[in-house]
C-alpha atoms as one frame of an Amber mdcrd trajectory, in Angstrom:
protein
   0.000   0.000   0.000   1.109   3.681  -1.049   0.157   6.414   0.887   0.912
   9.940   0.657   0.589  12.720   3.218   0.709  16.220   1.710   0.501  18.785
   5.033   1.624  22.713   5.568   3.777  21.593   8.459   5.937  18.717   9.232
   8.021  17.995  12.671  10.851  18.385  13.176  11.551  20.415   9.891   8.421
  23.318  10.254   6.508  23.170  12.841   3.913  26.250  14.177   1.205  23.601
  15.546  -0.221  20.410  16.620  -0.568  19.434  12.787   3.365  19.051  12.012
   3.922  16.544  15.710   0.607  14.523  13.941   2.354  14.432   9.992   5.885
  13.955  11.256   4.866  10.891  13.512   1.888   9.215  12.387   3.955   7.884
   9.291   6.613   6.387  11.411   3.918   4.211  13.533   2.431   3.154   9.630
   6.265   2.681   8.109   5.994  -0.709   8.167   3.035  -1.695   6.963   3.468
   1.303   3.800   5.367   2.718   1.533   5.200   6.189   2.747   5.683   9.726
   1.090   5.144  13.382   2.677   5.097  16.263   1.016   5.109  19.930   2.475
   6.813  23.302   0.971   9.687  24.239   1.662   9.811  27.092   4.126  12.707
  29.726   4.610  12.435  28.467   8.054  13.840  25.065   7.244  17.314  24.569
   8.072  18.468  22.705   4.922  21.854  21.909   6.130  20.684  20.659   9.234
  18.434  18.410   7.683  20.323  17.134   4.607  18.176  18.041   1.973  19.117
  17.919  -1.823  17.857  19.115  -4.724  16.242  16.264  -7.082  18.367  16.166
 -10.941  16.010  17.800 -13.094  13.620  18.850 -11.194  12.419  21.866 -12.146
   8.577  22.279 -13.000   6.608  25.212 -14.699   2.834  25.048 -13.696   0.490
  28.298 -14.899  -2.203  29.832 -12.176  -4.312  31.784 -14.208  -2.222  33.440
 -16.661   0.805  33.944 -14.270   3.526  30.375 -14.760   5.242  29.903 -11.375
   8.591  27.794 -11.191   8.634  25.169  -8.081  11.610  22.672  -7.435  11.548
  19.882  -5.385  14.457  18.757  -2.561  14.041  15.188  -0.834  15.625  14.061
   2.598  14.383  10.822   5.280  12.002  11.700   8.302  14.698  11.419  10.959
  15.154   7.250  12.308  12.894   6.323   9.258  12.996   5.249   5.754  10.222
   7.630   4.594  11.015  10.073   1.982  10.261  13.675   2.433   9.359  15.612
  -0.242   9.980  19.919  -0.360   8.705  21.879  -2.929  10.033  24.935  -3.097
   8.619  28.070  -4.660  10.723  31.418  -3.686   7.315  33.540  -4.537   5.243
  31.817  -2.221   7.531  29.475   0.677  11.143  30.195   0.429  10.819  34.076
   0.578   9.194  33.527   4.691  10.873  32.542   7.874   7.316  31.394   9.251
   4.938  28.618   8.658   2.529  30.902   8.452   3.330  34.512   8.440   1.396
  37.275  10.023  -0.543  40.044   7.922  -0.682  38.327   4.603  -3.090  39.150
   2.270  -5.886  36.265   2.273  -5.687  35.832  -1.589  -2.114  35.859  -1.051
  -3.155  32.816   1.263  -5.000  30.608  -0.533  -2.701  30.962  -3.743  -0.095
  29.374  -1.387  -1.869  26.292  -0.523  -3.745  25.930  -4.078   0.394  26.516
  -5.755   1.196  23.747  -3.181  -1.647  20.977  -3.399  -1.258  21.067  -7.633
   2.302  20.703  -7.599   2.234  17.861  -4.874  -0.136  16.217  -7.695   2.011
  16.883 -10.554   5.612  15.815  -8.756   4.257  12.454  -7.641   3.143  11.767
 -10.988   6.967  12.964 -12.057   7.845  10.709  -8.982   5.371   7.865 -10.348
   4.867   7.581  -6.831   1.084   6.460  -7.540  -0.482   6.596  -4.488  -3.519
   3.977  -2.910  -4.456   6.680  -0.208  -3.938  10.701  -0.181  -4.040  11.840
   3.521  -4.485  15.297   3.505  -4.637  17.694   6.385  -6.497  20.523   7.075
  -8.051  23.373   4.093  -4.119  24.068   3.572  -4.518  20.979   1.092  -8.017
  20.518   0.828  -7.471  21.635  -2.695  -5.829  17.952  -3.166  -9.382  16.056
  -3.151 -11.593  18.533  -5.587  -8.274  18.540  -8.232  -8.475  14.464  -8.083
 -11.996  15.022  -8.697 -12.151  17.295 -11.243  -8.840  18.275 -13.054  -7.823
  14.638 -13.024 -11.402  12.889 -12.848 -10.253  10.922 -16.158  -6.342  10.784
 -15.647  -5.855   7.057 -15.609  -2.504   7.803 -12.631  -5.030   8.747 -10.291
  -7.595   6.726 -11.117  -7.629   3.781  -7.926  -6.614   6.572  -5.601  -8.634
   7.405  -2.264  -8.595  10.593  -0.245  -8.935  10.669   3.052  -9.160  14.326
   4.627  -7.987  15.226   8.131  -9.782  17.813  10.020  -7.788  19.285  12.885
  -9.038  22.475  13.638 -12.688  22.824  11.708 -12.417  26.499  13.042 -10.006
  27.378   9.872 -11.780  26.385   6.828  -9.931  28.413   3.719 -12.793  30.478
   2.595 -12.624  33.076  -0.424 -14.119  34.253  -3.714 -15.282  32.229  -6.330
 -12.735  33.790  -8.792 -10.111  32.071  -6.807 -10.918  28.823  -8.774 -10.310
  30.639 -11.867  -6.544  30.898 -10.272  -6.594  27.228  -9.409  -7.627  26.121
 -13.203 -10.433  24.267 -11.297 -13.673  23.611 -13.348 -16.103  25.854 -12.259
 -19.322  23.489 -13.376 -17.889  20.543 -11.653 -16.849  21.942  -8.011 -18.685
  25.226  -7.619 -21.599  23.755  -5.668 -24.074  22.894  -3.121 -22.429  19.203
  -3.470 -18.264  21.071  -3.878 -16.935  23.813  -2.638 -19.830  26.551  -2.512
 -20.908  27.922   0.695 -23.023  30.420   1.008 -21.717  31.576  -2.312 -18.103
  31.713  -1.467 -15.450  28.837  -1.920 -14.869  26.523   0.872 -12.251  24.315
   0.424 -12.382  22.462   3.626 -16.339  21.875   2.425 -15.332  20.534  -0.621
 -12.690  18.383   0.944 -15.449  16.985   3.209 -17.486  16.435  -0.203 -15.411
  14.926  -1.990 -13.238  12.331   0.359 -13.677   9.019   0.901 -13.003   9.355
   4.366 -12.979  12.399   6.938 -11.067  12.060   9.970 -11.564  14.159  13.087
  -8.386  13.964  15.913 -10.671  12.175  18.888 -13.726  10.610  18.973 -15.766
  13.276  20.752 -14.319  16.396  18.519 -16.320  14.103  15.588 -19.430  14.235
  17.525 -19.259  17.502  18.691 -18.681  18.774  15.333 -21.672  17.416  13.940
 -23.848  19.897  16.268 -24.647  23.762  15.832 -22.276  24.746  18.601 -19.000
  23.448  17.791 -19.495  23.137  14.037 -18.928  26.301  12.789 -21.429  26.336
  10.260 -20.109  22.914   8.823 -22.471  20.719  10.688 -24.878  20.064   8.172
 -22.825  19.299   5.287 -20.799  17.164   8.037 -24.211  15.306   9.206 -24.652
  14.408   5.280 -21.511  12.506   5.318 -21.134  10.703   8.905 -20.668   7.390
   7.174 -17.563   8.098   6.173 -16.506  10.423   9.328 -13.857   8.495  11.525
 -12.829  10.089  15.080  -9.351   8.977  15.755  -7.548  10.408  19.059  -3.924
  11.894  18.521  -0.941  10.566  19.756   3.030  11.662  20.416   6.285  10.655
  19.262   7.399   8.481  22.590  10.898   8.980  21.060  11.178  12.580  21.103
   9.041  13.611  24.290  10.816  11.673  26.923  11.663  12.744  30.157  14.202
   9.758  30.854  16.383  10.394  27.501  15.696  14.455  26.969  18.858  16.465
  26.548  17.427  19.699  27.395  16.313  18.725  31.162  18.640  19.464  34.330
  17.821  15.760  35.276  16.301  13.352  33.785  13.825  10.870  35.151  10.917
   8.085  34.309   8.157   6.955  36.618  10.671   5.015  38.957  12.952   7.978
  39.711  10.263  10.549  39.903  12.259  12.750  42.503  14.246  13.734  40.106
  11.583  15.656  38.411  12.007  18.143  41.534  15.353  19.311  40.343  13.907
  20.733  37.026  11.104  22.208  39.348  14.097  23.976  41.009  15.781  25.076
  37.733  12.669  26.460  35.888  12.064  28.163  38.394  15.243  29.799  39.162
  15.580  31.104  35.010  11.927  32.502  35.777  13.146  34.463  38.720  10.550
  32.495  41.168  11.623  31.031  44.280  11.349  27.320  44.900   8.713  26.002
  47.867   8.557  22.566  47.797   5.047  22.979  49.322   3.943  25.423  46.803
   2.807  23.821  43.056   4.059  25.247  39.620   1.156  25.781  37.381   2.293
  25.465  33.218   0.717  27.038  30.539   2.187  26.358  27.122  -0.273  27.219
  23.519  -1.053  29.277  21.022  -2.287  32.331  22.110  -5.510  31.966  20.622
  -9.216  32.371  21.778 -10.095  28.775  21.134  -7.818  28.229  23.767  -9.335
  29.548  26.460  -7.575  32.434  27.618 -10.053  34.746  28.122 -10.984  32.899
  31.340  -7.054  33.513  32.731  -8.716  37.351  32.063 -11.635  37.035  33.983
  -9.867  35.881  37.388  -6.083  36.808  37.194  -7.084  38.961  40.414  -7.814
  35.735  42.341  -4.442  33.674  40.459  -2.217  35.979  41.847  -3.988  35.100
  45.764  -3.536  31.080  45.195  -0.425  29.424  47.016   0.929  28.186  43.562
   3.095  29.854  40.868   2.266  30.082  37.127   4.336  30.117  34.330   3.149
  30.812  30.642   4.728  29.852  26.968   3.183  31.192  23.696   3.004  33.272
  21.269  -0.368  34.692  19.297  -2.784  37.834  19.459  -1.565  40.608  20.522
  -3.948  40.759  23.648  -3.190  37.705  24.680   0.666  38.652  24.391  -0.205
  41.915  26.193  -2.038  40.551  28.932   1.021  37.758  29.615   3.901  40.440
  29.611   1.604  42.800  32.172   0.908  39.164  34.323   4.449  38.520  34.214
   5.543  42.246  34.873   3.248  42.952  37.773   2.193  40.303  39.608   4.898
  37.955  42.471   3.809  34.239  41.246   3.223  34.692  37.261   6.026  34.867
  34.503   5.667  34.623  30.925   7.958  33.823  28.067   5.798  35.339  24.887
   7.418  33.083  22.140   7.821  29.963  21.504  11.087  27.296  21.967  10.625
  23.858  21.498  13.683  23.122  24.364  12.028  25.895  26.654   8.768  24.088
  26.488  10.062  20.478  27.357  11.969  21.953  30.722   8.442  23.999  31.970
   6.763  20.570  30.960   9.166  18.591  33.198   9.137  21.511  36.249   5.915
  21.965  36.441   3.744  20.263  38.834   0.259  20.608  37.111  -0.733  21.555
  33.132  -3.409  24.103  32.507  -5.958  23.664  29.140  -8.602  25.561  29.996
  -9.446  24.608  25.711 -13.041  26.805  24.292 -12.390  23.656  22.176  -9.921
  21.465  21.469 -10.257  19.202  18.707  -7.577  16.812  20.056  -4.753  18.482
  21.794  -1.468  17.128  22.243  -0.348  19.544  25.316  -2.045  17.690  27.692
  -0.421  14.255  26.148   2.677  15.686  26.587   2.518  17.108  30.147   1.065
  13.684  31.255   4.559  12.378  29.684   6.719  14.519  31.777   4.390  13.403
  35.110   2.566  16.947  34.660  -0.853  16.374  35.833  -3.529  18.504  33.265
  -6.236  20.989  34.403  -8.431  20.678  31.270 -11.662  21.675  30.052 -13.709
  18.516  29.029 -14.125  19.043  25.709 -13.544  17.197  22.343  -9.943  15.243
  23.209  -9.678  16.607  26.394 -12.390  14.775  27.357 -10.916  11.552  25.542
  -7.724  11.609  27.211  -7.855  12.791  30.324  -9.477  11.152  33.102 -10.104
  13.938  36.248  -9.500  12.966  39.644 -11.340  11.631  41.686 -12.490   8.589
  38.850 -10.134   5.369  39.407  -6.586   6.069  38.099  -7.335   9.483  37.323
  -4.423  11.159  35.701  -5.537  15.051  35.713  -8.583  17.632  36.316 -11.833
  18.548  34.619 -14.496  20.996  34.772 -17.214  21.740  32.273 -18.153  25.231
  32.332 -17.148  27.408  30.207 -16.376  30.451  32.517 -13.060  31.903  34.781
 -14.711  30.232  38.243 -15.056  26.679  37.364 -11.610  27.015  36.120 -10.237
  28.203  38.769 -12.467  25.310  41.538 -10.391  23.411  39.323  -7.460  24.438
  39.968  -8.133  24.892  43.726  -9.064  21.167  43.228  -5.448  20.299  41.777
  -3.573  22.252  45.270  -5.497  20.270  47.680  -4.412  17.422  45.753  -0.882
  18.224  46.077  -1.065  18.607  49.809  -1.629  14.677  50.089   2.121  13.555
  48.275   0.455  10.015  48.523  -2.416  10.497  45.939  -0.610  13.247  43.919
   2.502  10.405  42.908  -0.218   7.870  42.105  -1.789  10.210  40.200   1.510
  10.938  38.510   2.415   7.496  37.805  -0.943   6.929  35.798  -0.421   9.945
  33.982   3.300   8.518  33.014   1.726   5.056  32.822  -0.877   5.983  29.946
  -0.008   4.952  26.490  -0.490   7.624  24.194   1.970   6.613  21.684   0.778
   5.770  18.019   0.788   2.456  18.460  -3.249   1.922  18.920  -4.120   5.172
  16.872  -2.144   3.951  13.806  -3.596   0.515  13.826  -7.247   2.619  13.960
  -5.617   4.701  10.873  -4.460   1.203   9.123  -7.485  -0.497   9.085  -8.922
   2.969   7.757  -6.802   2.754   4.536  -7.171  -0.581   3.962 -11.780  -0.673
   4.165 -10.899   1.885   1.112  -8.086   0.035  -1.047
């Protein structure tokens, strides 16, 4: 079996989100069961000496958007301790010119000629490739261009012809909407995908919808994100066109790379540890603390925040009761990077208050140390389609104060349930975040329960191992 994963993002060569972790270690988990190729652009942010890459002989390729020809080349290396080729595609108009995944303030048109250049020339270098695919597993509206150009442009080109999509959704909230003259730019047939049953909504192009339309398979990152996005509330205005296809929708719960987020073989830590030398885990308390300027209490809990500083995550709630965080016997620290308010209201936390500091960035090595220092993990998610934060803390023996929502509610099970390994609450408001979190400091007062609590968080197995077998036996009901 072929299968080919075309994504904006991969780990560890771009990363800005959840979605690179997912593409750059689901395929490892699958390696040996399929023959395996990813493609993504190739970002200025991509260290190519680091990474090995080299140009492919002869591969330069002139495709024409509209009237305007654009010239893409494409650069190979392996996904690091695999055999899987990884495919860049590089474009100096629209990837090489950026140090971001995504940069800020671009113009939306801008945008979606980006993902459109991207998804055709993914088609047109596997065919060069002959890599001829069984499955397409593409991820997010960034390539939901991929399904309606298999359907459409190449409806009657015999290469594609036994090929299956399956589309990933991993944030429904971001959907790649624009004007119908944008398919003009995408030499996409008009009559074919400009529809009720494609890509129209509401008389603007949806890509995302016309993923969902045209797939043989749609994936959503846990099992209650797929339900929840099939109601009014959570399905931001895809619902319907979702509830037309549930035979084919799939909920599949994330997983991590056990590999690279490992507290016993982690370079970056002060000490390392696993669940039979947990003390150790107090010495990166100690040293997190210290480069935050805090002062260490062994009776007084660290509190991590680490995300996008986004409103799906929650943060407004932080907003409506940072009077009473800066009154609870714990310390906080934050990690992220995103709105400006968000970054605004972190920087006046950290500048004002005596128990919260704030990094506003992001660093991948940063992030593992708070992970491993902290004591407890706060989510407090709007929504969260799966979330790998909290599957990370629970790696590093941080116990996560979530919302239960979509994988939050998959993954976590809150205290006091039989081997609970974190915190819930439901409402959606500052106060039943923060019972929560008064909740997680009477827990640490008993050292007895908060260690067993610790050990099932360490204990849980959310490696690929179950999710890819789930994602196997996906591919193979379509081949």
């Amino acid at each position: 079996m072929k299968i080919l994963f075309a994504a904006s993002e991969v780990a560890p060569f771009s990363k800005a989100g959840g979605l690179s972790d997912v593409v750059g270690s689901l395929p490892k988990a699958l390696e040996k069961d399929a023959e395996i190729a990813i493609f993504t652009p190739l970002h200025g942010c991509i260290d190519y000496n680091k990474w090995g890459l080299k140009e492919l002989e002869n591969s330069e390729m002139w495709i024409t958007f509209g009237c305007y020809p654009q010239k893409f080349k494409l650069h190979m290396t392996k996904l690091p301790n695999t055999n899987i080729n990884v495919f860049f595609i590089q474009n100096d108009w629209y990837f090489s010119c950026f140090k971001e995944v995504y940069p800020r303030w671009l113009d939306p048109r801008y945008e979606h000629e980006r993902y459109i250049a991207f998804s055709l020339a993914t088609l047109e270098y596997a065919k060069q490739l002959n890599f001829r695919a069984d499955i397409i597993h593409s991820n997010d509206w960034h390539t939901a261009m991929i399904p309606l150009y298999i359907k459409a442009n190449y409806k009657f080109d015999e290469f594609w012809s036994k090929t299956k999509n399956v589309f990933e959704i991993h944030n429904l909230a971001y959907q790649g909407v624009w004007f119908e003259d944008i398919l003009d730019f995408a030499n996409m047939r008009k009559d074919i995908v400009f529809n009720e049953w494609g890509c129209e909504h509401y008389g603007r192009v949806n890509w995302m919808k016309g993923a969902i339309n045209y797939s043989d398979r749609v994936v959503a990152v846990s099992p209650t994100y797929a339900k929840e996005i099939l109601t009014g509330e959570y399905g931001e205005g895809m619902d319907y066109t979702l509830r037309g296809h549930t035979g084919k929708l799939r909920g599949i719960v994330n997983g991590i790379d056990y590999d690279v987020f490992n507290p016993k073989t982690d370079k970056t830590l002060v000490k390392n540890y696993d669940i039979k030398t947990l003390k150790n885990k107090e010495e990166n308390k100690k040293a997190i603390l210290k480069e935050f300027g805090l002062n260490y209490n062994p009776d007084r809990p660290l509190i991590a925040l680490i995300s996008r500083l986004v409103d799906q995550k929650g943060l407004d709630l932080i907003r409506q009761v940072e009077n009473d965080l800066t009154h609870l016997d714990a310390d906080f620290i934050f990690l992220g990077t995103g709105d400006k308010s968000y970054e605004n209201l972190f920087i006046w936390l950290s500048n004002n208050t005596p128990n919260i500091r704030a990094y506003v960035g992001y660093r991948g090595d940063l992030a593992n140390r708070i992970y491993a220092g902290s004591d407890f993990f706060l989510m407090p998610s709007k929504f969260e389609p799966c979330g790998l934060s909290q599957l990370i803390a629970m790696r590093f023996g941080s116990l996560p104060i979530v919302r239960a929502t979509g994988g939050l509610e998959d993954t976590v099970t809150g205290y006091p349930l039989d081997n609970s390994n974190g915190f819930k609450f439901w409402g959606y408001d500052g106060w039943a975040m923060k019972d929560a979190i008064w909740c997680a400091l009477n827990v640490y007062k008993d050292k007895y329960t908060l260690n067993a609590m610790r050990k099932s968080a360490m204990e849980a197995d959310f490696s690929w191992k179950e999710s890819a077998k789930k994602y196997l036996e996906m591919y193979k009901e379509l081949v």
